[in-house]
Structures are given as C-alpha cells and as structure tokens.
N, C-alpha and C positions, 0 to 999 in steps of 0.2 A: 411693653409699650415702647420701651429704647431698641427692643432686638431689631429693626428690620433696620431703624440709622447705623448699627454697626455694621451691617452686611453692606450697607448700598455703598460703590468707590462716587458713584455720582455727586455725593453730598461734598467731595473734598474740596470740589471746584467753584463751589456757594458758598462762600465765607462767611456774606455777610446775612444770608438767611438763616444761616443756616447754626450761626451760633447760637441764637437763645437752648436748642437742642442740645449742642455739643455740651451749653452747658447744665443741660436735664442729666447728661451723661456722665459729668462730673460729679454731681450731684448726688447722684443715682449711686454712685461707687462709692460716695463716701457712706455709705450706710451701715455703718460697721456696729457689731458690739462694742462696749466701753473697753473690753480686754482687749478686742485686737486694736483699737483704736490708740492706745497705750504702747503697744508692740509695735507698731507702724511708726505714729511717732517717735518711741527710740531707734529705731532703726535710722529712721532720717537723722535723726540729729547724731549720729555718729559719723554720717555724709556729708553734713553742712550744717554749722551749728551756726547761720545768719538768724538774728530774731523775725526774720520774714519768713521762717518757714512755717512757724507755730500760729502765724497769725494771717497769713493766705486765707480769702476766703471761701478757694474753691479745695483746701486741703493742702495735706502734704508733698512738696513733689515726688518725693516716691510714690503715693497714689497716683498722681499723673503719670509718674513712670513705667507702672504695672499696667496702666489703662492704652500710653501708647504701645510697648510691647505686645498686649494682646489684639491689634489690629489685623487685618489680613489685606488691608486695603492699605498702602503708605500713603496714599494721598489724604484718607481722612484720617490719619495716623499723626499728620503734618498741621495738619485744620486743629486738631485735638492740641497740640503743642504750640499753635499760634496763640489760640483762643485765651490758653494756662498763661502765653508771657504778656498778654493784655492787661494782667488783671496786675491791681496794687499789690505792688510789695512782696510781688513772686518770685523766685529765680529757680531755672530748671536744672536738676542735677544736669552732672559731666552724663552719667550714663542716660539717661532720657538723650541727649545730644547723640549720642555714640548708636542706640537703637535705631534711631532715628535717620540714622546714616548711613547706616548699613542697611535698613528695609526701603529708601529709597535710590541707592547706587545698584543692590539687587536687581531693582523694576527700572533700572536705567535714565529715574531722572538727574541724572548729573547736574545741570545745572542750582537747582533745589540743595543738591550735595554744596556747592561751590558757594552758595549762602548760606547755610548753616557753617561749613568752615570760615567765614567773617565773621558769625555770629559768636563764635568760639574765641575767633580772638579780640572781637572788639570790643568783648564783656571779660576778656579778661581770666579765660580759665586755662586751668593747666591739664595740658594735653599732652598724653602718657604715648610711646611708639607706638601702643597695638593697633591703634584708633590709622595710623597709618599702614600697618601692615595688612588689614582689613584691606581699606581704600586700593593697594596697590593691587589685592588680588582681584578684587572688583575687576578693577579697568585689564587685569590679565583677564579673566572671562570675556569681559565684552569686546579684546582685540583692539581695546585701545595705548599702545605703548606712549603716544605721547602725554597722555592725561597720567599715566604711570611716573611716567619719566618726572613731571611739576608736581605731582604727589612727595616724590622725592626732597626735591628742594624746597615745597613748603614745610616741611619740618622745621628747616632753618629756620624759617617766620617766627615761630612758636618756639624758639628755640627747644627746641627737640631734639637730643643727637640722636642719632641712625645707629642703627646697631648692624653688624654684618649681616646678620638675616635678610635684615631692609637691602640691604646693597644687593645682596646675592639674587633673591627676588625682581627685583627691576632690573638685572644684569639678565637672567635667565629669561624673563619677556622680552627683552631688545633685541639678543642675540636672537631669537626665534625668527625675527624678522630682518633680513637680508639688510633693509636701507640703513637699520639702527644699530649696524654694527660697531661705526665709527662713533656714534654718540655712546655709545656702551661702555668703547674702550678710553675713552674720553671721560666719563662717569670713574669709571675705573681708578685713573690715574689720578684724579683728582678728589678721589675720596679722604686723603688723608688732612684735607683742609680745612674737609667738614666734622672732621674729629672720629673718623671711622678708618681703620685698617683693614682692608681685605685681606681675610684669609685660604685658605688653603681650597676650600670652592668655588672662593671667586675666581682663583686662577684657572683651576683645573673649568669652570665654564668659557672664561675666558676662551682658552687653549684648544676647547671641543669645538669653538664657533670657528679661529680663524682656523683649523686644522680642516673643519669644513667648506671653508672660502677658498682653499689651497695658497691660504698664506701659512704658509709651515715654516718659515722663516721667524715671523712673528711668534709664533707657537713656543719655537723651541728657545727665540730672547725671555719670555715669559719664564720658560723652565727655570731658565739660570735664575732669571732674579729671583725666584724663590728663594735659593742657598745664598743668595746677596742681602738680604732681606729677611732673611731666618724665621721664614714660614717653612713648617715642613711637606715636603711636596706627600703623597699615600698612592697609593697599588695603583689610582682611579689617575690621578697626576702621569702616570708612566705609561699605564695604558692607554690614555688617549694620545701621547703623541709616538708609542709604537703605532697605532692604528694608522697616525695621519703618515709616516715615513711609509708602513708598508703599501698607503693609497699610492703614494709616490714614486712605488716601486722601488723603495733602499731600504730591504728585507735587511742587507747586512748591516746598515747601521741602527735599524731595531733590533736586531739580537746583540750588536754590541750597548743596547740601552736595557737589555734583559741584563745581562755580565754584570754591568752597573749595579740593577735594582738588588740582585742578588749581593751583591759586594757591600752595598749599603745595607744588608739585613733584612730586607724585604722579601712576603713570600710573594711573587706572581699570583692573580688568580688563574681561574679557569677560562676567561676570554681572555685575557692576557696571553694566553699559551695558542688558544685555539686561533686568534688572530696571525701569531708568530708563522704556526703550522699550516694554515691556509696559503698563505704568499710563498712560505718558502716550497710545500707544493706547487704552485703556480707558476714560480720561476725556474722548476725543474731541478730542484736540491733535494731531492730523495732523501739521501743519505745525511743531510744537517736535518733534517724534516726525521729521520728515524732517531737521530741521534738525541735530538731534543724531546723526542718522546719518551724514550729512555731515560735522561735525565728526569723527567718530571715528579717521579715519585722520590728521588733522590733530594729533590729540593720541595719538598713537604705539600705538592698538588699532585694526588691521584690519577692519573688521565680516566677520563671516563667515553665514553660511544660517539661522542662527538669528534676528542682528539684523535679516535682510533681510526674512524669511518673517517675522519677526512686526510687521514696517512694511507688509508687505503684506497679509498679514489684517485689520492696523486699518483699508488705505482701504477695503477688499473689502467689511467689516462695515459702512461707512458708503455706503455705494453708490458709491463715488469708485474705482470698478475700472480707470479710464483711468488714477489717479494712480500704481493698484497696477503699468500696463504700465511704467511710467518707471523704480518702482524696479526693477522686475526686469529692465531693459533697463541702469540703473546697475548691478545687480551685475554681468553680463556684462561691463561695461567697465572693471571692477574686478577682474577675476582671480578673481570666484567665481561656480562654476558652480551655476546653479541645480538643485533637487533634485525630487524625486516631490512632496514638500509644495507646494514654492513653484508648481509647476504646477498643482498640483490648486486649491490656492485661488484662483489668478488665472484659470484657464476657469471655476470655479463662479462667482465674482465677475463675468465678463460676462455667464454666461450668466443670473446675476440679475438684470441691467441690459438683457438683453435685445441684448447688442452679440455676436452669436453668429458674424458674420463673424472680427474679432476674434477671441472663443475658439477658432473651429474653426482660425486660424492657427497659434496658442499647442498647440493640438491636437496638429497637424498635428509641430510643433518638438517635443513630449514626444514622442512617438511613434517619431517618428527618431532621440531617444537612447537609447529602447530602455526608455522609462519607461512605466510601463501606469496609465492613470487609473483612477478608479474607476468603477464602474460607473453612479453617481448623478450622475456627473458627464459620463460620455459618451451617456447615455439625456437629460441635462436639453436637451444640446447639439442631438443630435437629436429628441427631440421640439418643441424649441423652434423649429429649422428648417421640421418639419410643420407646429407650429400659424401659420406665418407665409407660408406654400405653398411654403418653397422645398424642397423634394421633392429636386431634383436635387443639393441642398447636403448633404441630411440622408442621401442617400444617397452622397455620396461618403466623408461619417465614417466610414460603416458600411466603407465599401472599405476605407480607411486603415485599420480596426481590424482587417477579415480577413487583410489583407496581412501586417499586423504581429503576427500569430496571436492577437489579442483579440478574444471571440468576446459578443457583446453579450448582455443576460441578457433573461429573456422577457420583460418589461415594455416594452422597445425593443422587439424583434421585434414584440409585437402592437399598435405603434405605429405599427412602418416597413411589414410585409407590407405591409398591408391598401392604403397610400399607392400600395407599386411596383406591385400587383397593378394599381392602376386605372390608371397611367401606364406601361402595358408596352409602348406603341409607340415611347417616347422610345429611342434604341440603349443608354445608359445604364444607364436601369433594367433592360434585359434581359441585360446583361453582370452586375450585382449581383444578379438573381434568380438566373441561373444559378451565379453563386459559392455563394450562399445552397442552392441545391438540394444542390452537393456537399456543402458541411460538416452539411448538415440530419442525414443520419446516423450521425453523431457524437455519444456519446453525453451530452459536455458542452455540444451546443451551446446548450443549454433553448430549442429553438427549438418547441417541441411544444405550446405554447400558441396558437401561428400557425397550427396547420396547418388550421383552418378557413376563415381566408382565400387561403392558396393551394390548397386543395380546388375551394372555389370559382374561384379562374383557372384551375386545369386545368380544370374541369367547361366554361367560357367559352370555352377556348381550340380545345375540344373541338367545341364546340357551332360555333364559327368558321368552324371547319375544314371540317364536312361542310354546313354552310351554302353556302361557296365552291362544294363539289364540286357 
C-alpha cells in the first residue's frame, strides 16, 4: 500500500498533501517486534539520551533515520525529514542530518544543502570535520570551487577545526582551476590562523600548480620554506620541482637538486630519473645522460625500459647509433629485456647511419623474440640494402620477415621485386621469389603494386624458355 509513495520523487514537492502519507510511512515502519523495538531504542539512546526521543510520537529517530537513508528519491528523503521535525518533541539525530546531505549535494540540490547547514547550527549541534570533507568533494564533482572554497570557512562557524586533509582537498580543487590559484595560495598562507598547519602535500600541490603556471620562482621559495618551517619535503617534493626546472630548460640545476636529494638521504624514484634523462637527452648531454644511467643502480633505483629506451633515442637522434648498440647491449646485462620500442629505435638509428649490416643484426634478434618491427623501419633496412647493391642482404630481410609471418607492405615489394626479378639466377633470389609467388595470393600481402615487375620476369622467363627450345 506505501510501496509506489516510496518510488514516486513527485510526492517530495507536495508537502502539504502529501504528509498524512508520509506519515502512513512512519507509521508503517514502526511496526516492529517487542525485541527489535527494544534494540532500536537502545541503540538511540546511546545517540541522544533527550527524553523526547522515547516519547516522539512518530518513533525513534533512528527509525526516521533508517527510513531516510533508504530513499532513492532525496527530495522525498527531505519531505520524510520535514514531516519528523514537525512533530512535538522530536529532534533529528546528527546522522539523519549528515544522510541527508550528502543524498541531496549528490542530486545537486545545493541550496536545500545550504539550509540544513543553518539547520545544524541554529539547533545547535556538534558537527564533526567528515560532514565537511563529504561537502567539499561534493562541490569537487560538480566543478564548483567556490562553494568548496565557503565550505571551508564554514567550519569556522561551527567551530570546527580543519584538519590538513580538509586543506589539502580544497587546495587540490583550486589549483585545478587556473583563476583560483591565487585564492589557493592565499588559503595556504593563511591556514595557520585557522589552527591548521600545512603539511608536506600541501606544499608539494602548492609547488605542482605554480611549476605549472611557470612561476618557478615561486615553487622553489615554497621549497625553502619547508626546511624553515620543518616540514619535511619527500621523493614527490623534489620531483616536482626537477620537472618544473627541467620545463625551463636548467637541466643542470635539476641534476644539481638530484646531488642534493641524494646528500640528504633520499632514494630518487623512477620518474625522478626518467625526467632527469629526458631533458638531459634533449639538450644534447649524452654522456651526463649515460653517466646518470649508470649511477642509477648504484644509488638503490634499478633503470628499467623506459630509462634505457629514452638513453637510447637521444644517441639515435644525434647520429651516435653505435653508442645507442652499448646501451642496449647494457640493458641485456642488466636483467632488462629489451622491448618493441627499444628495437624499433635502435635498427632506424642505423639504418639512418647507414650501418645496415648492424641493423639487419638487431633485425634479425627482434624477430626471433617474436617482436614485429614496423613497417618504416623494415622497408628503410631494405631499401637501404638495394640502394648499396647488396640485393642478397635485402633479400634475406625479406626471408626472415616471411618466416616470421611479417609480410612487407607495397613500398618494399616494389622496391625488392623489381631487384630479385633481375638477379633470378643467383639460387637465392629464386628460393625468396618463389616464397613471394605463394604468399602473393593472400589477400594481406599488398603485394599488387609489384605485379608489373614479376609480369615482366614471367613474360622473360617465358620468352627464355622457348628461345632454349
């Protein structure tokens, strides 16, 4: 009889019809056994031992509390909770309030939010931070920072002190948004008035936002005050402002904030390192860029495929592909295996040097672990074979890729055809044209851009043939 009023959100907006109902459904729930009747009321009264809880006549409010909790509708969640503080001699727990507030800032009636917080305090009840840290994530969902931002300071109201959490959270929303940076850092600064000290991620957000603003200046007064201030800065503290130097392009004064961390006892992580080794590739320091790879395992971080593969695309970009063979022959000897990346860049790296014996080696070693180059890079390898006459090199790539079921894309094929067709007497090339005739029709092989040079060898071979006879 009550089920279809709990489903309908319509009813929350008829208050005044619509309570004889809500309170059938008061009603309706108090229908308990004598035992749980007994356990309900203890339970309340170890929540609010007011004599108005035992003598309400719509029940206990933790019955009303269980009844608004199970709403799916906040509006008639809200109607349920009007109705209850109508009545003589009732008062609604803290957590009926708190449910309450948090299933209506979910469905974004904020306002609704914004009077039950007067409700809270004009009656006089003590309001615990959660009820705030709730609130603030709210208004982070819905991309409101300034309703964040007075969430904040209403605490004060209720005197409430803020606990760093709370700080950290509405520091972390503000900073998100470009305009609230200066209110952020303002928040910041003034938090110790409101009996809260920022610690060590307030700063290190702080320090991520202006390093992102390209106030790096800012960033790195922040640093200091830390050891002014004797919060201890962590790995996350140092990393963000090597990141923002090296955005800046003073690689060298982030590795002398590496020297530091290490001097102070700190191990680097692995984007700590990886950042280092980027820039100092990119500003053309090979050899500080090797040298600090080197040191990494010495100072208690591993290098893993990231660090290696990005030491190796900086000698690769500098023409230095023989330095790029050493490091990848280091990681090998280091317990990490190399990957699809690290191969792809170290064969296009010779084959841009022109060292193709080399790459087709390197080739040959992806291949067998079951890694498939790319196509730009196994057409560079062999075309680059053809344009130097070795014919029989650029064809044995092409073997190794058929073998390996990688089937070369038409740019190659109307590179190599045309090479094998002229050298069909070597045994060779008549072993890789006939591989090539099987897979031809297939219908991935894009080998159909060719087929005017092996037209022509059939047409020759033809013409050969009855020539002999």
């Amino acid at each position: 009889m009550h089920q279809p009023l709990l489903r309908s959100s319509r009813t929350a907006v008829q208050s005044l019809t619509f309570a004889p109902k809500i309170s059938s459904i008061l009603l309706h729930s108090s229908s308990l056994s004598q035992s749980q009747e007994i356990e309900t009321q203890k339970e309340e009264l170890k929540e609010d031992r007011r004599p108005s809880v035992a003598t309400s006549p719509i029940g206990s409010p933790m019955r009303v509390q269980k009844l608004i909790a199970s709403q799916s509708d906040p509006l008639l969640a809200r109607e349920i909770f009007d109705y209850a503080s109508r009545q003589l001699g009732f008062r609604h727990s803290y957590s009926s309030f708190l449910i309450l507030i948090l299933k209506l800032g979910r469905s974004k009636h904020f306002s609704l939010v914004d009077d039950l917080l007067l409700r809270l305090k004009s009656d006089g009840y003590e309001v615990t931070p959660t009820l705030f840290s709730y609130l603030i994530k709210i208004y982070d969902d819905a991309d409101l920072p300034e309703k964040a931002l007075k969430s904040f300071y209403k605490m004060l109201e209720f005197n409430c002190k803020p606990q760093p959490k709370q700080l950290n959270r509405i520091l972390e929303l503000l900073v998100s948004h470009r305009n609230y940076l200066r209110p952020a850092f303002d928040l910041f600064k003034s938090a110790h008035r409101y009996g809260v000290l920022p610690n060590t991620k307030s700063y290190n957000i702080l320090m991520r936002a202006f390093c992102l603003n390209g106030d790096l200046s800012i960033a790195y007064s922040l640093f200091n005050k830390m050891f002014e201030r004797d919060v201890r800065p962590d790995v996350e503290s140092y990393r963000i402002l090597m990141q923002g130097l090296c955005r800046k392009s003073q690689v060298n004064t982030a590795v002398d904030l590496l020297e530091d961390m290490l001097n102070k006892g700190f191990v680097p992580d692995s984007l700590s390192y990886t950042t280092l080794l980027n820039s100092l590739c990119r500003k053309k320091k090979l050899r500080e860029a090797y040298k600090l790879l080197c040191r990494m395992k010495v100072k208690g971080c591993n290098p893993d495929i990231v660090h290696y593969s990005t030491v190796i695309l900086g000698f690769c970009r500098e023409g230095r592909a023989m330095d790029a063979v050493k490091v990848l022959e280091d990681m090998s000897s280091n317990g990490c295996v190399p990957n699809l990346v690290s191969y792809r860049t170290l064969v296009g790296g010779l084959c841009d040097q022109g060292l193709f014996d080399e790459a087709k080696r390197f080739m040959g070693e992806m291949l067998s672990k079951g890694l498939s180059p790319h196509f730009s890079i196994s057409h560079a390898l062999i075309k680059g074979f053809c344009n130097v006459g070795k014919i029989e090199e650029a064809v044995e790539v092409v073997g190794k890729m058929l073998k390996h079921g990688e089937i070369p894309y038409t740019d190659t094929w109307v590179t190599i055809i045309p090479r094998i067709c002229e050298e069909d007497e070597m045994p060779r090339m008549r072993e890789i044209l006939e591989e090539v005739m099987k897979v031809e029709i297939k219908p991935d092989t894009r080998i159909v851009e060719a087929g005017g040079a092996l037209e022509d060898y059939l047409i020759r071979k033809i013409r050969s043939t009855h020539g002999r006879a």
